[in-house]
N, C-alpha and C positions, 0 to 999 in steps of 0.2 A: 504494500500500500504506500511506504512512504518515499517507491521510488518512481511514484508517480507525481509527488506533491510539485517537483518544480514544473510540471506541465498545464500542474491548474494555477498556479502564480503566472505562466505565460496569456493563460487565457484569460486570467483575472484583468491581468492588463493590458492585453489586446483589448476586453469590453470596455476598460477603462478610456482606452484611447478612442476608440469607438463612442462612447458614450458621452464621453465628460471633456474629449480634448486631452485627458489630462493621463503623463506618462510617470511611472512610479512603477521600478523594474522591483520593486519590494526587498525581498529577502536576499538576492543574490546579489545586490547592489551593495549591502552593507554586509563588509567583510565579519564584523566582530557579531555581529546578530547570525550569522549563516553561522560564525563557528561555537557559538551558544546551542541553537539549534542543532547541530552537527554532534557536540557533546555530549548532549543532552540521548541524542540516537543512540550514541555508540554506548553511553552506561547502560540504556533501557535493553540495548541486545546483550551484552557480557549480562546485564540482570539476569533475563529470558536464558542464554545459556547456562548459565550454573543453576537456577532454579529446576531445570531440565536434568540437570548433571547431579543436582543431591536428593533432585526426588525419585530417581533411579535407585542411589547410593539406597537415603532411607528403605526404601521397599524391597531392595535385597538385602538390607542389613536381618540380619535372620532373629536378630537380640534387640530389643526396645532402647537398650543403653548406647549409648554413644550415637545415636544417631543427631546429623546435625540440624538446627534449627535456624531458620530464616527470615530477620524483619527488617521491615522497612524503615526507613530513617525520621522520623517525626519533622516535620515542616521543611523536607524537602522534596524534590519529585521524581528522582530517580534511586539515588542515595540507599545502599543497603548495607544488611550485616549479615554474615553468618557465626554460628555461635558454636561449640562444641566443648564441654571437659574444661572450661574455665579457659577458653581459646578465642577470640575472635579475629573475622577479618572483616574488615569496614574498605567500602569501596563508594568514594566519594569526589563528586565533582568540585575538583580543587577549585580552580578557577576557567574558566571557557579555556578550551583546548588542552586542560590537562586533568586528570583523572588519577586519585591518590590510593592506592590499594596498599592497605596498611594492616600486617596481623601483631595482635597485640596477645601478652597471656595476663588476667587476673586471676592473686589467687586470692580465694578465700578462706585457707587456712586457720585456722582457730588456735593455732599456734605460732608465735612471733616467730619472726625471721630474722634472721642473725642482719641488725644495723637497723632493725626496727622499732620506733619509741610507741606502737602504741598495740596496745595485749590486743588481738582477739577481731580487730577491723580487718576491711581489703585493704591489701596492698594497690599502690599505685600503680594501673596497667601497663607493664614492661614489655615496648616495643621490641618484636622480632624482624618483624621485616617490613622491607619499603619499598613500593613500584611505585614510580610517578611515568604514568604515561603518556604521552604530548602528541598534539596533533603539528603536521607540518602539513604547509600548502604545496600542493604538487601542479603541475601541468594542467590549466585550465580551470583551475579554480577547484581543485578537488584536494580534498582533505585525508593527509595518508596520517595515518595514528603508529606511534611509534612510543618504542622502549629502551633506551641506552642511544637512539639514533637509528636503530633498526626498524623495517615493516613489521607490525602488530596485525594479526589473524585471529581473530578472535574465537575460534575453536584451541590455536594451539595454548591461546595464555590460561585460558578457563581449564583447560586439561592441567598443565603445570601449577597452574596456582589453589585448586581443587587438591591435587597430591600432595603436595608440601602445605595443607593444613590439615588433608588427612592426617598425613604423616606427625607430624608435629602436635595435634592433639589429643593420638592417641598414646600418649606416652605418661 
């Protein structure tokens, strides 16, 4: 559906110019609005894939425990977490064109941790990993989303970043 949308923005203003005189190439005019939009796409698909890719995982996980849980971000519109064994990964729209995939561990421990002043609270959530991944403009006004500078596939990163929080929260 929405690789159809710059076709009805062309006829929006084709009627426009038709109707009113008046030309207003919309979305593809303004670079920073298209890559708002544009980011805004590409979380709601890595969303859509891992959603696809853990509600798999849960329904062959054969045991009720450890299965991972998945919510939405409160007052944002793409914005997600997954959650597992006091593990999270939070995948959030940093700023238009880059995308912050972040796994953190809380624990909740009822027992203090050596450098810890207070009995019996969560510790402060200790960052494990960091992906910031950034859009760059390509040839004709298209938007290639990258990681380190490299092309980002959004099957391959949802496979690898799916394994390395299995992996990591089941321990």
């Amino acid at each position: 559906m929405d690789k159809i949308n710059w076709v009805r923005e062309l006829i929006q203003t084709e009627q426009q110019l038709e109707e009113k005189g008046l030309i207003d190439i919309g979305l593809s005019s303004d670079p920073q609005k298209m890559l708002s939009h544009e980011s805004i796409q590409f979380l709601l698909q890595v969303k859509t894939e891992i959603v696809d890719a853990l509600t798999a995982f849960n329904e062959l996980k054969s045991s009720p425990v450890g299965k991972v849980k998945i919510f939405g971000v409160a007052k944002t519109y793409a914005d997600f977490m997954i959650f597992r064994n006091g593990f999270k990964m939070l995948f959030t729209l940093k700023t238009p064109g880059q995308i912050l995939v972040k796994m953190n561990f809380i624990s909740t421990s009822p027992v203090p941790q050596p450098g810890s002043n207070v009995r019996g609270a969560a510790e402060a959530p200790k960052t494990l990993d960091e992906y910031l991944v950034e859009a760059k403009w390509g040839a004709f006004g298209e938007v290639i989303w990258t990681y380190r500078g490299l092309p980002v596939k959004i099957e391959a990163m949802t496979k690898y970043l799916i394994s390395v929080f299995i992996r990591e929260s089941s321990r």
